[in-house]
Legacy VTK file of the C-alpha trace (Angstrom):
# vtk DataFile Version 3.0
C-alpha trace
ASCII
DATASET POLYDATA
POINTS 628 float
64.853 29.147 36.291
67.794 27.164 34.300
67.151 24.175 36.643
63.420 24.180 35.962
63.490 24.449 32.507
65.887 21.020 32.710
63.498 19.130 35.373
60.621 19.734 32.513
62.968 18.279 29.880
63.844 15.568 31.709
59.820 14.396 32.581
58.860 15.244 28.498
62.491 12.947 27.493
61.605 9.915 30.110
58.482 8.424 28.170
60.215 9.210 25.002
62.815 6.833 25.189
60.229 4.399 27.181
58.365 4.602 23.948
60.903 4.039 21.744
62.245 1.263 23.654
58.377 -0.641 23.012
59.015 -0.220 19.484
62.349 -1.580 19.738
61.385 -4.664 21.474
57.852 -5.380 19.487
60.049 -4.535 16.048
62.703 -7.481 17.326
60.378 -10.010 18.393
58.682 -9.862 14.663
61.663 -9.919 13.029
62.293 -13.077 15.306
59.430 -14.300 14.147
59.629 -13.482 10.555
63.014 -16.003 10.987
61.011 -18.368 12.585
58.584 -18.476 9.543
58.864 -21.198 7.375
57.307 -22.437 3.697
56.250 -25.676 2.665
54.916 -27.474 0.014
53.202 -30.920 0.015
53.952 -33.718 -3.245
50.775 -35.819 -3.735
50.939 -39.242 -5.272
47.600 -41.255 -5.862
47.660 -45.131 -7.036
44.355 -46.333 -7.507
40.992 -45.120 -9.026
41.803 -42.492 -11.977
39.174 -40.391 -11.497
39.815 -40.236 -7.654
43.011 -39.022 -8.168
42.125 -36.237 -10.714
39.563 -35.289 -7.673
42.304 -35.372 -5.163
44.960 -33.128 -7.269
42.706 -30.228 -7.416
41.896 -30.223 -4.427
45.354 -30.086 -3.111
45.873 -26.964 -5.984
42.978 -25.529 -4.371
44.462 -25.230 -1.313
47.937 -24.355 -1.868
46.548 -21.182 -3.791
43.876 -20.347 -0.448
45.704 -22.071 2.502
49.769 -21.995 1.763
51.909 -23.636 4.214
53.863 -21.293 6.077
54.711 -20.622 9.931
57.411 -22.375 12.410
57.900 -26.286 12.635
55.078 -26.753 15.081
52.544 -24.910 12.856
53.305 -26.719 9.048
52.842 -30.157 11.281
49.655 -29.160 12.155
48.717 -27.652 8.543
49.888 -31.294 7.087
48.356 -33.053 9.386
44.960 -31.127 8.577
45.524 -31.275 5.066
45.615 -35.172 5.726
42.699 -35.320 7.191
41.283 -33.513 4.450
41.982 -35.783 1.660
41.251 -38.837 3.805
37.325 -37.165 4.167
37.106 -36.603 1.006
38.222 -40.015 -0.247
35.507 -41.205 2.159
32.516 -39.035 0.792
33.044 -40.563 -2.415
33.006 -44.083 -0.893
36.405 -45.525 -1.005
36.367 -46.464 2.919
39.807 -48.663 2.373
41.844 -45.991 1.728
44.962 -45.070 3.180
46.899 -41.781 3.406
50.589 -41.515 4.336
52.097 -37.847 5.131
55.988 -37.723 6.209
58.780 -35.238 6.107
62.682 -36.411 5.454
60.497 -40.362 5.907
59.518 -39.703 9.244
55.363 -39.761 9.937
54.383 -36.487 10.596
52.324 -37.858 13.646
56.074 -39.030 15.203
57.574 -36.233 17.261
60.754 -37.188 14.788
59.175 -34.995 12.328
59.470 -32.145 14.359
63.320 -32.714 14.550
63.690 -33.683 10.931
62.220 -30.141 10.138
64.219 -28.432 12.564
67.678 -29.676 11.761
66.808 -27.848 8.031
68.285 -24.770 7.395
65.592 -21.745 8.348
65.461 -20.562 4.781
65.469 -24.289 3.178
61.735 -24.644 1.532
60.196 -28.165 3.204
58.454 -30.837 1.427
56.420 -33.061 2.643
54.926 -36.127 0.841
51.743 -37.294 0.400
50.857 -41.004 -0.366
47.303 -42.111 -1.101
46.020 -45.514 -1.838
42.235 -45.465 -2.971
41.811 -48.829 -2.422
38.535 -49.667 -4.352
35.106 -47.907 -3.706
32.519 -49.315 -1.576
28.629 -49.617 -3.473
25.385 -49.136 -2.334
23.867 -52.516 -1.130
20.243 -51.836 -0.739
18.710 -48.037 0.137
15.945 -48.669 3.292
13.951 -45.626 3.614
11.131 -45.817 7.039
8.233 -43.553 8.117
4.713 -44.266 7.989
3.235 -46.833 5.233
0.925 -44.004 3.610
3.856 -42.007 2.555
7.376 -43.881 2.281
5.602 -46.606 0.784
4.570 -47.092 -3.114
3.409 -45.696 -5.486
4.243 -42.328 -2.940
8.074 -43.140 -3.178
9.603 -44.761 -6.404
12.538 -45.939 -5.192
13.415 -46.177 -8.755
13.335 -43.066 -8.979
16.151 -41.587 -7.055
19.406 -40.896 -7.568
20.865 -43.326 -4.939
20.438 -47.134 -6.369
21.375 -50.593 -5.225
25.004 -50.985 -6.857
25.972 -47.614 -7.401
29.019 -46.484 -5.630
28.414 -44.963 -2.039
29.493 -41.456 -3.258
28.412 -38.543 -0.229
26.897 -36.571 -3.283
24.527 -39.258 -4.182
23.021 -39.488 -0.975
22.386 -36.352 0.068
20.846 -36.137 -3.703
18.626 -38.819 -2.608
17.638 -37.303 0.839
16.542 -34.216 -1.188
14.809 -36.211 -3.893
12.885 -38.069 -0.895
12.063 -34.599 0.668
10.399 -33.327 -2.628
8.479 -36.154 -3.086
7.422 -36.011 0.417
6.726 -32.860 0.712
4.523 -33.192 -3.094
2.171 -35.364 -1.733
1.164 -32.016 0.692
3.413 -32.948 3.646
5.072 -29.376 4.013
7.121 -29.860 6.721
8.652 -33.557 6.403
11.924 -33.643 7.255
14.887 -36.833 7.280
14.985 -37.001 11.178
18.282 -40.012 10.175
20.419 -40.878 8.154
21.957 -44.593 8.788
24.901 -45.583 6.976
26.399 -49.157 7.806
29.435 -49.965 6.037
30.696 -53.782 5.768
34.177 -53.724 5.516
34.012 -57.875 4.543
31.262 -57.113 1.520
32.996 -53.203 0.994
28.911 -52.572 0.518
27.091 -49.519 2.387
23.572 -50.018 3.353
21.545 -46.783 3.729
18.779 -45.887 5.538
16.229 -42.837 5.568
14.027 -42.120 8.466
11.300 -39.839 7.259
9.178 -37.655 9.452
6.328 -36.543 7.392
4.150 -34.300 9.780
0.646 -33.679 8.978
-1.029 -32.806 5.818
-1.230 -28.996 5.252
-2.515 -26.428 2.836
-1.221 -23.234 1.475
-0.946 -20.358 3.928
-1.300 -16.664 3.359
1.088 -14.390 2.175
3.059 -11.767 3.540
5.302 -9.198 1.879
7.988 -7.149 3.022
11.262 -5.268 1.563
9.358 -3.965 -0.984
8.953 0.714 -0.676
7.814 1.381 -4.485
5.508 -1.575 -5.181
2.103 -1.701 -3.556
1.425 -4.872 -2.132
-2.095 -4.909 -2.479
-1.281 -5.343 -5.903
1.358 -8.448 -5.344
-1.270 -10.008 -3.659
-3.060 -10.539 -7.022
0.301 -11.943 -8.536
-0.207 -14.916 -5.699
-0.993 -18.104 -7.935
-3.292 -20.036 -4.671
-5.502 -19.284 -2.723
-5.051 -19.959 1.248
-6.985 -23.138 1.895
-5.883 -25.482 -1.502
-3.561 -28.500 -0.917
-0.190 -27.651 -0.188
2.670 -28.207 -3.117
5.812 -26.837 -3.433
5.322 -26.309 -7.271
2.581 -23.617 -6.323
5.453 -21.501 -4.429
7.867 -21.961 -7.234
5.414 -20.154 -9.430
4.322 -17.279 -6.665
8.758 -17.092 -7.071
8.302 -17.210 -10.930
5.552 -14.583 -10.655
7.318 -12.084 -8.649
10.582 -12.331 -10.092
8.625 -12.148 -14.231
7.324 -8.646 -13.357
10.958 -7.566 -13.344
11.410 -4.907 -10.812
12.805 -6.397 -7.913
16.765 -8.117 -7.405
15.923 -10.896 -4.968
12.736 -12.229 -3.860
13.574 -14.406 -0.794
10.570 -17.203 -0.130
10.394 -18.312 3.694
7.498 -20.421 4.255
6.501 -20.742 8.103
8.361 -23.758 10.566
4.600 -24.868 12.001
1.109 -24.977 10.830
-1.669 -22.388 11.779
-4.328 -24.086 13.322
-6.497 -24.400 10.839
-3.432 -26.796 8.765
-2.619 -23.636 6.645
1.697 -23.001 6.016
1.655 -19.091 6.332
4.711 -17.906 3.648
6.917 -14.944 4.078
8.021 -12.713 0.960
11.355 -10.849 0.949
11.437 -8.535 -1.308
14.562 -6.349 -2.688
13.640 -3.395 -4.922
15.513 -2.751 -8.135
16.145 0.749 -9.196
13.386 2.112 -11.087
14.595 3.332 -13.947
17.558 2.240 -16.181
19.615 3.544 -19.439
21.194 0.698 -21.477
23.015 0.485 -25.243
24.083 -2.031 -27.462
26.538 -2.346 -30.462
26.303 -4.515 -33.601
28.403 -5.287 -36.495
27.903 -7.455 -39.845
30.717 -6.935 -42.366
27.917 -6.552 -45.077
25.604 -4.516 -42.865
28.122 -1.996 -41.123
28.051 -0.898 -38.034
24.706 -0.595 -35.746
23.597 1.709 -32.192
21.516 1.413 -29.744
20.440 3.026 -26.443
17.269 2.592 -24.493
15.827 4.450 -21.197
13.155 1.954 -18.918
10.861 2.906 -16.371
9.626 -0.462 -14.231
7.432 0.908 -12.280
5.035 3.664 -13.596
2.810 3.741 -11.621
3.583 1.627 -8.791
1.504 -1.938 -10.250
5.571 -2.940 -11.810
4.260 -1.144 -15.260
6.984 -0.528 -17.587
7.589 2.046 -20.155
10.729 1.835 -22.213
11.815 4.357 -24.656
14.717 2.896 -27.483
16.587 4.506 -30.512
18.774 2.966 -32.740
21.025 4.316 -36.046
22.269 1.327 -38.331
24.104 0.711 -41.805
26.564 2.551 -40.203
30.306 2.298 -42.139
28.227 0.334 -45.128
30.658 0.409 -48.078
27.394 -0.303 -50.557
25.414 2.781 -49.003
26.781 6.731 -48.958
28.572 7.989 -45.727
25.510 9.679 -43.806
22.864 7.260 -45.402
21.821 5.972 -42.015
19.159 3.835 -41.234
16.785 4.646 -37.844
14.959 3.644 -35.526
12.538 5.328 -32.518
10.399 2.900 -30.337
7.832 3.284 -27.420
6.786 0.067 -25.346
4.573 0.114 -22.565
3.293 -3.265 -20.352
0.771 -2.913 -17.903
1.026 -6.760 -15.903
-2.025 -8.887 -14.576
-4.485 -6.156 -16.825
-8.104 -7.517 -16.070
-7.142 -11.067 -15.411
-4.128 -12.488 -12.968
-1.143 -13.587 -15.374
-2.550 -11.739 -18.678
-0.053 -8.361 -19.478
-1.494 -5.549 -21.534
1.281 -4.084 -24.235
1.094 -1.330 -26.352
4.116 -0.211 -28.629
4.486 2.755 -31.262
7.613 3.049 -33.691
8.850 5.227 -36.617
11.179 3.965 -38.861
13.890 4.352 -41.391
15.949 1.042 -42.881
17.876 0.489 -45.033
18.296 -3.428 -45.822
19.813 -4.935 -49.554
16.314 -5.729 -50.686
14.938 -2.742 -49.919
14.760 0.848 -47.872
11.587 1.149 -45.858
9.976 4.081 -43.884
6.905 3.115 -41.415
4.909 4.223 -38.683
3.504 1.087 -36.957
1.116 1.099 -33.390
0.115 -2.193 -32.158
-1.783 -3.456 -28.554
-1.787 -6.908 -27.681
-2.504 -9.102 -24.646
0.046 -11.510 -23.485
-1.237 -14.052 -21.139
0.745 -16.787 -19.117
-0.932 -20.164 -18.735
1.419 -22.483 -16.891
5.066 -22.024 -15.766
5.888 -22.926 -19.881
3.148 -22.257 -21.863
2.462 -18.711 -22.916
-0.193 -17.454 -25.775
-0.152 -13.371 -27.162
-2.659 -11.994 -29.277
-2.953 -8.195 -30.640
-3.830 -5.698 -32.987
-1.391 -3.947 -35.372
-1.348 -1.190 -37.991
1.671 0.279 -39.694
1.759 3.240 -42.927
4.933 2.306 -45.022
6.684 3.641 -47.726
9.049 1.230 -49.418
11.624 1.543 -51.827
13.074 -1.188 -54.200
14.761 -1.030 -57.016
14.522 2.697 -57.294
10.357 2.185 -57.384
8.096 3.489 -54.408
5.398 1.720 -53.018
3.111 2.439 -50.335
1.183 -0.038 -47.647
-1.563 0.363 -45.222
-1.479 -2.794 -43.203
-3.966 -4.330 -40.040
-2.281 -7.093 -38.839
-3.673 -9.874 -35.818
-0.328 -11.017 -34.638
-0.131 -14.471 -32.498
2.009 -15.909 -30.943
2.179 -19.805 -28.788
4.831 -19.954 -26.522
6.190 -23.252 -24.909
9.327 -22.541 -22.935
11.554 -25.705 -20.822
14.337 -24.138 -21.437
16.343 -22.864 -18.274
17.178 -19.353 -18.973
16.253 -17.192 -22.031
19.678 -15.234 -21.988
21.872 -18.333 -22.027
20.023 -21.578 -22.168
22.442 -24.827 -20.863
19.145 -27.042 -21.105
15.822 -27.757 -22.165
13.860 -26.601 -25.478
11.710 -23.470 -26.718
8.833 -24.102 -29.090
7.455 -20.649 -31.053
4.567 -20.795 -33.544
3.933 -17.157 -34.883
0.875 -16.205 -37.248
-0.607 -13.490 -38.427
-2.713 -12.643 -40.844
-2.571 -9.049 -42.544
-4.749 -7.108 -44.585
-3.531 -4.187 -46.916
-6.150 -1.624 -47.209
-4.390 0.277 -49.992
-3.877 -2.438 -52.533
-7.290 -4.011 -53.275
-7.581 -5.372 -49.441
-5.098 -7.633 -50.308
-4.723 -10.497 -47.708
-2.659 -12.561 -46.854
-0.821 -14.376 -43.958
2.773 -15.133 -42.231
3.378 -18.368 -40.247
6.346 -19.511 -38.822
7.651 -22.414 -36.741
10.916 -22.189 -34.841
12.396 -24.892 -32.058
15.493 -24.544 -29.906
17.236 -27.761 -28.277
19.863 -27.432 -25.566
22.099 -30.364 -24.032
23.991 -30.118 -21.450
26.962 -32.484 -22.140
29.341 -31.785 -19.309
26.565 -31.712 -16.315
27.401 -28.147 -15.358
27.045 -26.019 -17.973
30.192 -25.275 -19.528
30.044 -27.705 -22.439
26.600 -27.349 -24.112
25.096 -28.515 -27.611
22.830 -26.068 -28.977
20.196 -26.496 -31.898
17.564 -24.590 -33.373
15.430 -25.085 -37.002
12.990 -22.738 -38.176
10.074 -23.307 -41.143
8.405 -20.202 -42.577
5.523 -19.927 -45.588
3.500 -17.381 -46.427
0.296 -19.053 -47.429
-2.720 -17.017 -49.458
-0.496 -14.824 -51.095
2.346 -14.411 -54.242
5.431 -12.769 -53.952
3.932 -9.719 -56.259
1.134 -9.207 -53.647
2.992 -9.287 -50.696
4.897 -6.224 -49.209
8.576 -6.857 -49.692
9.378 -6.584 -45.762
7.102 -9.186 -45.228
8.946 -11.771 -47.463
11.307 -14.126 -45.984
15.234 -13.474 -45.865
17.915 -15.526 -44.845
21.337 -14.788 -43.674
22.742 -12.908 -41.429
23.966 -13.368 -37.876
20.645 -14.589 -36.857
20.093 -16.876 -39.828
23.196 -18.514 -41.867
26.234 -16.977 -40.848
28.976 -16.658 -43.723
26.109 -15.280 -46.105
25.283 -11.551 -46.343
22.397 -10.327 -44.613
18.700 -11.302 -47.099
21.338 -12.841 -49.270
20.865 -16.535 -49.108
17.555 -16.887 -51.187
16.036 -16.190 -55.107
18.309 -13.381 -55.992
18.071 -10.970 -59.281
20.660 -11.062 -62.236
22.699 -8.661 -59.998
22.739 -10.262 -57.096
19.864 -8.263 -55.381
17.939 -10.607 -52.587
14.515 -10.714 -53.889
13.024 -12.825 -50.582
10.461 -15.775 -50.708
7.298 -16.834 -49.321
8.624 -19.596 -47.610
12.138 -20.068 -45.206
13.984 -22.937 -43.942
16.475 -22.830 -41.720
18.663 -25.201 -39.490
21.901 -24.298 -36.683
23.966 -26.087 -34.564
26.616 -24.855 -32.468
28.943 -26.624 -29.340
29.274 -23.952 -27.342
32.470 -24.035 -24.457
32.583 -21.799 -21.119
36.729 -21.138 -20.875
37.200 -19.512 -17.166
35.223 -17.134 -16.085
34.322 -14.774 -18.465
35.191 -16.325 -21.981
33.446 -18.897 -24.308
34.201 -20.483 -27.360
31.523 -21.862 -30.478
32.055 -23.868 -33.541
28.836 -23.846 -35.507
27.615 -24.536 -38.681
24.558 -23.213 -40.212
22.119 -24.083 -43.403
19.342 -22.264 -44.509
17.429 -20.331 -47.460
14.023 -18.407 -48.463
12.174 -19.862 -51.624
9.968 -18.161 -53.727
6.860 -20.616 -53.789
4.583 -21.150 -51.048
6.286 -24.274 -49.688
10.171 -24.605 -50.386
11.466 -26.232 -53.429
14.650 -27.756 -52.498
14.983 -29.073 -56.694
15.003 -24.871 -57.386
17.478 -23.798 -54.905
20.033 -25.638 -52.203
19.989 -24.316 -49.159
23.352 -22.380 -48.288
25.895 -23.517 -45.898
27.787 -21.424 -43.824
30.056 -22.556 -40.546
32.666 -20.974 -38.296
33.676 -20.059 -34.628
33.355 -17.113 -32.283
34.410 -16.244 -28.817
32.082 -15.100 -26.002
32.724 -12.726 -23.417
29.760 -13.359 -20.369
28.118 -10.662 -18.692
25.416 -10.045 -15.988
23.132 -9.747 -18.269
24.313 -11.960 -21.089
26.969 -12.729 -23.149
29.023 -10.422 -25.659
29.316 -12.290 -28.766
31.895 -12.057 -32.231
31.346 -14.730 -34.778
33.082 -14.947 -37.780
31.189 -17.114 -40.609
32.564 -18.823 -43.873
30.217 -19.635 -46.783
30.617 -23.546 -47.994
28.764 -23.277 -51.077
29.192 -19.492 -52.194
27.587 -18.343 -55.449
28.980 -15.353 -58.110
28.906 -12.539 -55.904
28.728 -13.636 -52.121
31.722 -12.314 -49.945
34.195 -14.836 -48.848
33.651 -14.503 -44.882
31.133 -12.692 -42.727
31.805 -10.778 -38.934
29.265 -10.716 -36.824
29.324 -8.677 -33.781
26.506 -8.447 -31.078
24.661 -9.535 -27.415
23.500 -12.588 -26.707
23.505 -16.014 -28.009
22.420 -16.613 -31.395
19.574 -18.431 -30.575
LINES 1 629
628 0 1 2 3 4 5 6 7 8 9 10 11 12 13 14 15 16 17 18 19 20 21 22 23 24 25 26 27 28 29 30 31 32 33 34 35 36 37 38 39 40 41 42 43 44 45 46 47 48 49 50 51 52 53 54 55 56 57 58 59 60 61 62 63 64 65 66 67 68 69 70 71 72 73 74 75 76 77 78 79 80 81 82 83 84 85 86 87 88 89 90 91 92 93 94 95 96 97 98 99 100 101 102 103 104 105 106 107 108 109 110 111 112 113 114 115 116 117 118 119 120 121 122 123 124 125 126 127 128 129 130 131 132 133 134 135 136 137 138 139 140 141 142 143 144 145 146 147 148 149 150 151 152 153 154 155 156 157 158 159 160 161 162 163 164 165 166 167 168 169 170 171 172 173 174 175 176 177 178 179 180 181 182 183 184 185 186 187 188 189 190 191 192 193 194 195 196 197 198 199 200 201 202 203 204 205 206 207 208 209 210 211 212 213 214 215 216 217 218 219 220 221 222 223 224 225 226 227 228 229 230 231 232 233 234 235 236 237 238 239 240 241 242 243 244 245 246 247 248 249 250 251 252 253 254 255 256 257 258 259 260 261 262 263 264 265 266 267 268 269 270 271 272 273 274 275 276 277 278 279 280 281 282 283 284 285 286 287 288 289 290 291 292 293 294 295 296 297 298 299 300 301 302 303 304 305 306 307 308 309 310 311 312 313 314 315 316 317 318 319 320 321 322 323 324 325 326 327 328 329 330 331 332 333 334 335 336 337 338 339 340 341 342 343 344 345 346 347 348 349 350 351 352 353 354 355 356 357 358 359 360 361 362 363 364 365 366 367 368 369 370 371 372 373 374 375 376 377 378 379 380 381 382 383 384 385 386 387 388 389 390 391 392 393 394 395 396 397 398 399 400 401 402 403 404 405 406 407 408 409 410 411 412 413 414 415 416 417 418 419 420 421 422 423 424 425 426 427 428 429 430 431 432 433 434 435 436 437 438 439 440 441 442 443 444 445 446 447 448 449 450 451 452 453 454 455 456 457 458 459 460 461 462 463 464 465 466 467 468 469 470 471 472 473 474 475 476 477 478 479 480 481 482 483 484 485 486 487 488 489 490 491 492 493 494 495 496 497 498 499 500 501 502 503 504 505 506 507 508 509 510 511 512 513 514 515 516 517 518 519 520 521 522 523 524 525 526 527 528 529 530 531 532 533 534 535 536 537 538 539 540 541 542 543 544 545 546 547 548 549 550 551 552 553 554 555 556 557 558 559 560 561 562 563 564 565 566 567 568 569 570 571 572 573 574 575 576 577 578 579 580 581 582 583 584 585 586 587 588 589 590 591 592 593 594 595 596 597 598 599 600 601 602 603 604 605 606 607 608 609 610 611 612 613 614 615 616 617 618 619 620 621 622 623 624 625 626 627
């Protein structure tokens, strides 16, 4: 029985040791290669074009911090060698063809099997360097751009070769051309030719002339219309309905503009993530392009808040709870409630302004492209000029006319009870509110380009106070310039005029006047406070408003942002402003941005220029989203 019990031991004990022998012989060979391992690092030197150079040095930072050089001799030859060959492409795609590049290790070329002995007699733990020597040479420039296909469409007025990005002495950068291909494609594909394509691209570089000469082969296909449209993705929103959001109808001449909009059009009703576009590779018979429709859903319903913060103002809250898709046609109902003149040092602790909102949209009501709102609110604020309680309900129709113009139109009533200057008075407005819209501007969270044009009117009636009537107008424009090309560095603008014509200050509810300053006006002044004020310094608003910003505004990284702005602005008492009366004030700082998803984070801090008696010596501003 002893000798049993032993055999067993000795058949559990064999594959132990077998085992641990494995590990033994695995854990020595990566240790001997861990020895093996080496690290490198590559010293760049560029003589020759400036802004080549600049080009070339980040790249090689770029790809020390994704690709270091590390492994045995054999391997950082390789990764040089590579690396080479990746500077020497790049050099070429921005057309310096002459250039030379020079890699070597201890002076040896690391294309000489010397270079694998010159790394090898270093000690294993000795860091190599290698050096890289470039030589631009100068860059080569377009000599003439050739582009061939059939008369009717590569000739002009079809293509301008004016037009594109590529010209006749321009340096033969990569970029440029493949800009121009595109350019050639959209122009080509305007005129109704859906599925042209560049079947070549010729370049011929003359090394004697260092000139590139460029040629386009275009394959138009044949003339087609637009297709019908199919959706898919999509579980909450009934396609039968997106159909109506399709701006064409299968059978009109094919452009690419109209499936930019039907893009536009999906993505505007604000309930899906991605809408991906796919229009067919061949025509139906009948010439139509058939077009596919991805589509992603976004969660139905969403809870938001938002903080602000004006030194004069205090503190303000916010939260809001959306529905997107009621009812399964993308209608929205969002409920919102806010608490300001929070921490106010002028008001008492508990004195808190509030607000309680309903909105409701119903898209394409009656009519394609026309949106059907209604809203309901009850307030309480609390402002310097004034403290005002209302009920207000309003409908309206907003309806969308072109990719930038936009018109609304609606009906409005509000009760209000306001208090100034320890006096009540009470209003019964009806209000036709309108509103012109024309938007170029590329985004309306964070425009880096384009303009905004907004002419507001409406005309109110006050059925308490002898039907007085009168009316609100105001012009506003926003300018954006993008000075560095990609965003980061962009000049923003905006000026406002306001008048209030048909009416006197006396007849006209007092949260109907015009106010300036503020974060959203002239920064440095309190809010309402740069206008006509009282002996005491209480804002007493105007029936007219001018206003005028300009900020430079600076992506840093990622996530961060810097603005210097000054602002100018005021309200005036008479219809039309009179600058001989009052100057307008002057405020200008800086702020930092922080950049979100869905828009920036914003603190602004605002100096006045031309204070008077009783105007606080800075102003903090705290909120989302640009100021204009």
């Amino acid at each position: 029985m002893f000798a049993g019990k032993t055999h067993s031991m000795q058949r559990r004990t064999g594959p132990f040791w077998l085992g641990r022998l494995l590990i033994v012989t695995a854990a020595t060979l990566l240790l001997s290669d861990a020895a093996d391992a080496r690290t490198a690092g590559i010293t760049l030197k560029v003589i020759g074009d400036q802004r080549m150079a600049d080009e070339l040095k980040k790249l090689s930072e770029d790809l020390d911090k994704d690709e270091p050089l590390s492994g045995d001799s054999v391997s950082l030859l390789q990764a040089v060698q590579a690396r080479r060959a990746r500077v020497a492409s790049a050099l070429r795609s921005r057309g310096f063809y002459d250039a030379r590049v020079r890699a070597v290790v201890a002076n040896q070329p690391v294309g000489d099997p010397a270079a694998l002995d010159a790394i090898d007699s270093r000690p294993e733990s000795e860091k190599i360097n290698f050096d890289m020597d470039v030589a631009t040479g100068p860059v080569y420039r377009v000599a003439d751009v050739d582009i061939e296909g059939p008369s009717n469409v590569v000739g002009y007025p079809p293509l301008d070769l004016s037009k594109l990005a590529l010209r006749q002495g321009a340096p033969a950068d990569a970029s440029d051309i493949l800009a121009a291909e595109k350019q050639i494609l959209e122009i080509v594909r305007g005129e109704g030719y859906a599925l042209a394509a560049i079947s070549h691209r010729d370049i011929v570089v003359d090394h004697a002339t260092r000139e590139a000469h460029v040629t386009f082969v275009v394959r138009p296909g044949p003339v087609a219309t637009m297709g019908p449209v199919h959706f898919s993705g999509t579980q909450k929103i009934d396609t039968d309905y997106l159909q109506k959001r399709v701006p064409f109808q299968p059978g009109e001449p094919y452009r690419p503009e109209k499936v930019d909009a039907l893009r536009d059009r999906l993505m505007g009703l604000g309930v899906f993530s991605a809408v991906r576009i796919t229009p067919a590779d061949q025509l139906s018979p009948n010439g139509e392009l058939p077009i596919d429709v991805e589509l992603h859903d976004r969660l139905p319903r969403t809870i938001g808040f938002g903080v602000t913060y004006e030194t004069q103002l205090g503190a303000g809250v916010n939260a809001y709870w959306m529905h997107r898709n009621l009812f399964g046609e993308a209608e929205s109902l969002k409920l919102s409630a806010a608490v300001n003149n929070i921490f106010n040092g002028s008001s008492a602790f508990g004195d808190f302004g509030y607000a309680f909102k309903a909105d409701f949209r119903k898209p394409d009501w009656w009519l394609s492209g026309q949106d059907a709102t209604a809203d309901a609110a009850a307030v309480d604020q609390i402002f310097p000029a004034y403290r005002r309680k209302a009920v207000t309900v309003g409908v309206g129709l907003d309806r969308v006319l072109s990719r930038h113009w936009e018109v609304k139109v609606g009906i409005s009533t509000e009760w209000s009870q306001i208090t100034r200057f320890g006096i009540l008075n009470y209003y019964n407005l009806y209000g036709l509110p309108m509103q012109v819209l024309l938007n170029e501007a590329d985004s309306l969270v964070d425009a880096t380009h384009g303009y905004r044009i907004t002419f507001d009117l409406t005309p109110y009636v006050d059925a308490i106070n002898n039907n007085d009537i009168f009316a609100i107008a105001r012009l506003t424009g926003t300018s954006y310039i993008n000075v560095s090309g990609d965003g980061r560095s962009v000049i923003a603008a905006r000026a406002s005029l306001g008048t209030i014509p048909g009416g006197t200050n006396a007849a006209i509810p007092f949260d109907k006047l015009f106010y300036a300053g503020g974060g959203g006006s002239v920064r440095g002044f309190a809010y309402q406070s740069a206008g006509p004020r009282d002996a005491f310094n209480n804002p007493l608003g105007g029936a007219s408003l001018v206003e005028a910003n300009l900020e430079f505004r600076q992506r840093i990284g990622k996530s961060f942002g810097a603005v210097a702005f000054i602002d100018s602005g005021s309200a005036y008492s008479e219809t039309f402003p009179n600058f001989g009366d009052l100057s307008p004030r002057l405020g200008a700082g800086a702020g930092v941005r922080y950049y979100t998803s869905f828009g920036p984070a914003r603190l602004d801090v605002g100096v006045p220029l031309n204070p008077r008696p009783g105007d606080a010596p800075f102003g903090v501003y705290v909120s989302l989203g640009q100021a204009f």
